[in-house]
C-alpha positions in Angstrom: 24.2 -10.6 7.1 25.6 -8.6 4.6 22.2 -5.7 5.3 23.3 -5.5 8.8 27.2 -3.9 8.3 27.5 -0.1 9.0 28.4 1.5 5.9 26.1 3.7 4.5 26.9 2.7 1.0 26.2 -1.1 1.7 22.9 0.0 3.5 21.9 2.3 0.7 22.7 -0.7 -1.8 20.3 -2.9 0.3 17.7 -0.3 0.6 17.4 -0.7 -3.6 18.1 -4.4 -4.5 17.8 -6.4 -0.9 14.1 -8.4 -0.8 15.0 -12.2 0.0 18.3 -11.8 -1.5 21.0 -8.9 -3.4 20.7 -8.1 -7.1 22.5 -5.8 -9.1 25.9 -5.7 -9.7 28.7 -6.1 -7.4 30.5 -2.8 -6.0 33.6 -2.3 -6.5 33.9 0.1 -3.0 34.1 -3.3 -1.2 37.4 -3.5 -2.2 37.6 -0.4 0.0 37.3 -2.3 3.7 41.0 -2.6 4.9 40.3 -5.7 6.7 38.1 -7.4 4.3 39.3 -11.3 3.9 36.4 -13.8 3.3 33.1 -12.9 0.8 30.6 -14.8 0.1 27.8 -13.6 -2.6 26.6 -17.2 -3.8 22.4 -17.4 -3.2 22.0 -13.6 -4.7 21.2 -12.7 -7.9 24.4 -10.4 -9.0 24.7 -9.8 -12.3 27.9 -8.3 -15.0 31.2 -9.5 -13.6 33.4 -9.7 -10.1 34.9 -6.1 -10.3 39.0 -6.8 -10.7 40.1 -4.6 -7.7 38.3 -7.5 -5.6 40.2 -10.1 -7.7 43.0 -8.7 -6.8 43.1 -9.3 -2.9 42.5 -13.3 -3.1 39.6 -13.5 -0.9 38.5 -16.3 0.5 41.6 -18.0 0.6 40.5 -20.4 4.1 38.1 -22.0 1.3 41.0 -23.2 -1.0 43.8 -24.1 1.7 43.7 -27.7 1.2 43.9 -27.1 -2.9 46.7 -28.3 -4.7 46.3 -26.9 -8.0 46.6 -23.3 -9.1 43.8 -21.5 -9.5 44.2 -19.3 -12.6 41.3 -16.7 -12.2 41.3 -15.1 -9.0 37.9 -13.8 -9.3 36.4 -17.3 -9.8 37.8 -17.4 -5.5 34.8 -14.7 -5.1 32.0 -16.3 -7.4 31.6 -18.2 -10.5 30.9 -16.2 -13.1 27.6 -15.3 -15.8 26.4 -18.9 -17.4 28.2 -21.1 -15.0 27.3 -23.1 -11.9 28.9 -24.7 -9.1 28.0 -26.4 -5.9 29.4 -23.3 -3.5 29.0 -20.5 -6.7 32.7 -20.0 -6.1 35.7 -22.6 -8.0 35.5 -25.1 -9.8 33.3 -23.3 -11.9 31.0 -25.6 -14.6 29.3 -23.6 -17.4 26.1 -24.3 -18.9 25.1 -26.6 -21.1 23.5 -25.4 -24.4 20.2 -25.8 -23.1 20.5 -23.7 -20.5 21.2 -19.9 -18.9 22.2 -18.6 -16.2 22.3 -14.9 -16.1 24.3 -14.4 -12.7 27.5 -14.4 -10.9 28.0 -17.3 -7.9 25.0 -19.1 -8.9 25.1 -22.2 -7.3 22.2 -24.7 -8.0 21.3 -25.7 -11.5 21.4 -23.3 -14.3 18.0 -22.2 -15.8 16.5 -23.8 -18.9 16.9 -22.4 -22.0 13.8 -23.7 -24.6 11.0 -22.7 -24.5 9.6 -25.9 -24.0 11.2 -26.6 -21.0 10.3 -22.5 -20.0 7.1 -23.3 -19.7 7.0 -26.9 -18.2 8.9 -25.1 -15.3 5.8 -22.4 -15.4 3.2 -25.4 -15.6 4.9 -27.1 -12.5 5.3 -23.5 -10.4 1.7 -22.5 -10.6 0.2 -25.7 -9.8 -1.2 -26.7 -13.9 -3.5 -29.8 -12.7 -5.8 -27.2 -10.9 -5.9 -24.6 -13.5 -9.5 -24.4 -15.3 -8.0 -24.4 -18.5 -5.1 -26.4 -19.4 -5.2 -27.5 -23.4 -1.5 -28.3 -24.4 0.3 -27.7 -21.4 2.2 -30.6 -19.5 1.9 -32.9 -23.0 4.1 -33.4 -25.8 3.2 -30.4 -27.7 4.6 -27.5 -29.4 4.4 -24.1 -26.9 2.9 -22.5 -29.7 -0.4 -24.9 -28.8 -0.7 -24.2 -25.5 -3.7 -22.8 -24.2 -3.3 -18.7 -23.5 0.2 -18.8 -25.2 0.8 -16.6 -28.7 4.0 -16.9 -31.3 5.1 -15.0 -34.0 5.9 -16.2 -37.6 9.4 -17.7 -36.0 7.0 -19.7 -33.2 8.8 -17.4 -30.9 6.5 -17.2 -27.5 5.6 -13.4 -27.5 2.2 -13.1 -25.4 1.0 -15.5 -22.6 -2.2 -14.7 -21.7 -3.7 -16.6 -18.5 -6.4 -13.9 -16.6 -8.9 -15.7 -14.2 -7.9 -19.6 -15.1 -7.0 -20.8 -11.6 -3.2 -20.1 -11.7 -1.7 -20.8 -7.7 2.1 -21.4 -6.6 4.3 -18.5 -7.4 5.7 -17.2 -10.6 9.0 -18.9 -11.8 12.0 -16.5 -12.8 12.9 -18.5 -15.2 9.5 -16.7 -16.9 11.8 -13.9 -18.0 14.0 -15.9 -20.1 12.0 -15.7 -22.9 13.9 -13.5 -25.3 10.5 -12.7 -27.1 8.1 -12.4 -24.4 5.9 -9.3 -25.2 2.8 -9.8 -23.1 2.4 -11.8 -20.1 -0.9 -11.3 -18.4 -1.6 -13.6 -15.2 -4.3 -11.3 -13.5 -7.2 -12.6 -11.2 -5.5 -15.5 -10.4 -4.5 -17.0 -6.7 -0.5 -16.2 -7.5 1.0 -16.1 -3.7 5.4 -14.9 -3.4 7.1 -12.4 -5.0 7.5 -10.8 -8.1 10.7 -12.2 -9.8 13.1 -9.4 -10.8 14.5 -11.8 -13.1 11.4 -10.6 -15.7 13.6 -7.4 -16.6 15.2 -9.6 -19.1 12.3 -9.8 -21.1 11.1 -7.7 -23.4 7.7 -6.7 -22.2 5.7 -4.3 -23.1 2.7 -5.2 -20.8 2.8 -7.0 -17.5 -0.6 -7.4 -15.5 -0.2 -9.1 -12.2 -3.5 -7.5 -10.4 -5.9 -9.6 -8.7 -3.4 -11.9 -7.1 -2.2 -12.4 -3.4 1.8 -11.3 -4.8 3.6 -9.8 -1.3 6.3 -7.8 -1.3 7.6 -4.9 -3.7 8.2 -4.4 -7.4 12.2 -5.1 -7.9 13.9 -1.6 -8.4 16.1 -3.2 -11.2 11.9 -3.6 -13.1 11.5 -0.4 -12.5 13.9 0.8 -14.2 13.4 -1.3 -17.4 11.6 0.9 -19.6 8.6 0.3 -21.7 6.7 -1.9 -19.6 3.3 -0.5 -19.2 4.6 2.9 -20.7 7.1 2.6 -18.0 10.1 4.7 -18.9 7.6 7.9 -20.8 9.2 11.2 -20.9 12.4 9.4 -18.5 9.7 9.1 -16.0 10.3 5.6 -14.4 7.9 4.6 -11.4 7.4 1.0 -9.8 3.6 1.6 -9.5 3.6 1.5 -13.4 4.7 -2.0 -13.0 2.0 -2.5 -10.1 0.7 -0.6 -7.3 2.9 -1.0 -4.4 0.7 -2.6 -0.8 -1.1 -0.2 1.0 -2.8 1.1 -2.4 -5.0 0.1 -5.3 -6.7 1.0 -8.4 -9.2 0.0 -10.4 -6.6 -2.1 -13.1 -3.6 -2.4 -10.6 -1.6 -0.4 -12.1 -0.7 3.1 -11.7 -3.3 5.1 -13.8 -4.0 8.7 -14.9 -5.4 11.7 -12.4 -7.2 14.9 -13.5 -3.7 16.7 -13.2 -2.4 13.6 -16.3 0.3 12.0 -13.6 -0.1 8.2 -13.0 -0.4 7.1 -9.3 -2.1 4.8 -7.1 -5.1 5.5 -4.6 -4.4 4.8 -0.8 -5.6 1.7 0.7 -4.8 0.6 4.0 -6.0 -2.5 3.8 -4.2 -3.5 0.7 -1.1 -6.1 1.5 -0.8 -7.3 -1.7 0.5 -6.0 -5.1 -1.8 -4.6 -8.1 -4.9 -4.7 -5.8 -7.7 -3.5 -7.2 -10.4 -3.1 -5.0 -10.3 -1.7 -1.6 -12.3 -2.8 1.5 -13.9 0.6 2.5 -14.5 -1.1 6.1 -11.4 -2.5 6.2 -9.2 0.5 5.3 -11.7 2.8 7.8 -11.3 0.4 10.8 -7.6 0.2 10.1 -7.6 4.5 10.2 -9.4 4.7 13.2 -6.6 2.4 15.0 -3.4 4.2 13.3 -5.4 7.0 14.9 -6.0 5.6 18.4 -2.1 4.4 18.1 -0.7 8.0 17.6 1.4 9.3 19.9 0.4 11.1 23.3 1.5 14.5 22.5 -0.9 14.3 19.0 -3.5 13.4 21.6 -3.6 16.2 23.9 -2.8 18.4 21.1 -6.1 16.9 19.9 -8.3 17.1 22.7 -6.8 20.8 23.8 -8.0 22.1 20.5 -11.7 20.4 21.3 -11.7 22.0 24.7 -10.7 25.2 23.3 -13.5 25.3 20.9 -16.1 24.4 23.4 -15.4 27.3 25.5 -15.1 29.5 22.9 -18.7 28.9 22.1 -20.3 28.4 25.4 -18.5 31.5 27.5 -20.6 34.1 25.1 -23.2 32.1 25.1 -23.0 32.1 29.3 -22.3 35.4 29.6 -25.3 36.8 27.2 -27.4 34.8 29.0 -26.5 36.0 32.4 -26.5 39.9 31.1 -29.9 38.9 29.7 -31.5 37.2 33.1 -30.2 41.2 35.2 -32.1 42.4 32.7 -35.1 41.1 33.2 -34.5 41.3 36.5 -34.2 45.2 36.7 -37.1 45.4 34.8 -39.4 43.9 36.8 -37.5 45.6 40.0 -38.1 49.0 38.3 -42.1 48.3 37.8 -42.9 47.0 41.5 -41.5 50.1 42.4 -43.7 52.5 40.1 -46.7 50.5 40.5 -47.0 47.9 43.3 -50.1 46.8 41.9 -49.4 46.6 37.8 -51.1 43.7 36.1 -50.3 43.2 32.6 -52.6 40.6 31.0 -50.3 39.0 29.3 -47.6 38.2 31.7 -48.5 35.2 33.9 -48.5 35.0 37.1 -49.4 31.0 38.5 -46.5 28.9 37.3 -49.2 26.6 35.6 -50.1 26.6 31.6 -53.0 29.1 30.7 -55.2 29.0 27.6 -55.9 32.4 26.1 -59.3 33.7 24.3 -58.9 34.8 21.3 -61.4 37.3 21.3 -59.7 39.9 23.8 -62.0 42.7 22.3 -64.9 41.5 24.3 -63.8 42.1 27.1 -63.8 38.5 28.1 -60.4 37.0 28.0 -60.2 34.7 30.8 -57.0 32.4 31.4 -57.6 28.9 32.6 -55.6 27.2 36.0 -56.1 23.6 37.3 -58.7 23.3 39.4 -61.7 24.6 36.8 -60.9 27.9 38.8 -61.5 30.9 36.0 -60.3 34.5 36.5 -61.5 36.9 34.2 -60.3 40.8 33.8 -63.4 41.8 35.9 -63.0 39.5 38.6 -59.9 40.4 39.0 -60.4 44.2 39.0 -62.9 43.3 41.6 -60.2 41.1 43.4 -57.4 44.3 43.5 -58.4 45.9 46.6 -58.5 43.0 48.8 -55.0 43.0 48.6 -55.2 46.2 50.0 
């Protein structure tokens, strides 16, 4: 595949346009690769025109061998070119027929309908119409401008398509985008699965609201840069979360909306995989923290857990330390009063490692403390008791 060749310019052209397939234009730096002899671009969505230095080496030449008449445009060898079709998307080339489009080089299936009629039917068939809740007009022999959720203008031009929360499933045809007056196009809260087709750029909107749908993948750079599209394009500031909030994020309308410092940007979400989500699974996204956590890398880890360990003694080595300075203390103290007085008795130090009940009333004399045993010792008795020790 093309995606895999080493050159930083085809890798960087891949890193912009390449989902399921290339868009853009062609580059002309191909024409660059000394030993270039076959290329093959049918399937992609190229647009503007086979650039002539190409033309000019006759590619593909095993393809057109066995050919016995001329072919007079070397670049039709390469791909067919804008509003033509052809089994291979290279020569014979067939264009279009008036009611229909095809906006890109070597396309080679059908070309795209042109009414609007037709537009829509293709829309009606994509998203699965028989299930929708709400289907007034479409799939009949009506006028567009009677379908349910679909506005014209004065020259029953389809400008807004409006279809929030009516059941719409299957994917979003690119066709969609061919609507040369297509202003609006609202599809939200719906059960839309597949990508988002870049091919809308060639519409004219002004707002696009995807959110609420199960839509994978990214918003097409070439989108991005179409300006206007949900202010897209303000002050030459062009971002693809203006269009709808990338996976991995949300907000509350899908779209990219304004902070406390006025930029537009989307709120992290881990557990987002769709585009223009709007809620976020709190449980989800924390669960799904905790195991990027427990997945990052060994060194982060220790680097972790050294810090912890570091912490811990920082506060319990002080704490240690006072608390053995305090316990000599004590210890000298009572040291130093044995010696003075082998016989000092202070009332209220204990001496039976058992839990003793004090009088309150220690001006009469009387203040007794209380042992198991119903044994009572009062300050007399013990004055009396002092000399036996003798």
């Amino acid at each position: 595949m093309l995606c895999q060749v080493n050159f930083g310019f085809i890798i960087r052209f891949c890193d912009l346009f390449c989902t399921d397939y290339f868009k853009g234009t062609i580059p002309a730096s191909l024409s660059d690769l000394p030993h270039l002899v076959d290329l093959y671009l049918d399937g992609n969505k190229f647009t503007g025109t086979v650039p002539s230095l190409l033309c000019k080496l006759k590619l593909n030449k095993s393809l057109f061998q066995d050919l016995k008449e001329e072919i007079n445009d070397p670049c039709t060898m390469i791909s067919c070119p804008v509003n033509s079709v052809s089994e291979t998307g290279t020569y014979p080339c067939t264009p279009c027929k008036d009611s229909a489009f095809s906006p890109y080089v070597g396309k080679n299936s059908r070309c795209f309908p042109l009414t609007q009629k037709q537009i829509l039917d293709e829309f009606f068939d994509s998203t699965n119409g028989l299930e929708w809740k709400s289907s007034l007009g479409w799939g009949l022999d009506h006028h567009p401008c009677e379908y349910y959720g679909v506005t014209c203008n004065m020259d029953e031009k389809v400008v807004n398509i409006t279809l929030k929360n009516v059941g719409l499933s299957g994917t979003i045809p690119p066709q969609i985008g061919f609507l040369s007056r297509l202003e609006v196009l609202n599809l939200a809260d719906n059960d839309i699965t597949g990508f988002l087709p870049s091919d809308l750029r060639f519409a004219p909107l002004q707002q696009l609201d995807v959110s609420g749908n199960n839509i994978r993948g990214r918003v097409p750079p070439m989108l991005c840069l179409d300006g206007d599209t949900n202010g897209n394009g303000e002050n030459d500031i062009f971002q693809c979360d203006i269009i709808a909030c990338p996976p991995g994020t949300f907000s509350f309308s899908g779209i990219a909306e304004y902070d406390q410092d006025l930029c537009r940007k989307c709120f992290p979400c881990s557990s987002n995989f769709f585009l223009a989500a709007k809620t976020c699974d709190e449980k989800e996204a924390f669960s799904s923290q905790v195991v990027q956590w427990m997945d990052s890398s060994e060194e982060d880890s220790h680097q972790i857990f050294s810090s912890l360990f570091i912490l811990i003694l920082a506060i319990f080595i002080p704490y240690k330390l006072y608390d053995i300075h305090r316990a000599k203390q004590n210890s000298n103290n009572l040291t130093e009063r044995q010696q003075n007085d082998p016989f000092h008795f202070d009332e209220d130090e204990d001496l039976f490692p058992y839990p003793f009940t004090h009088d309150n009333n220690k001006q009469s004399g009387n203040s007794s403390r209380n042992i198991p045993g119903d044994i009572e010792i009062t300050n007399k008795s013990l004055a009396l008791f002092r000399p036996s020790f003798i």
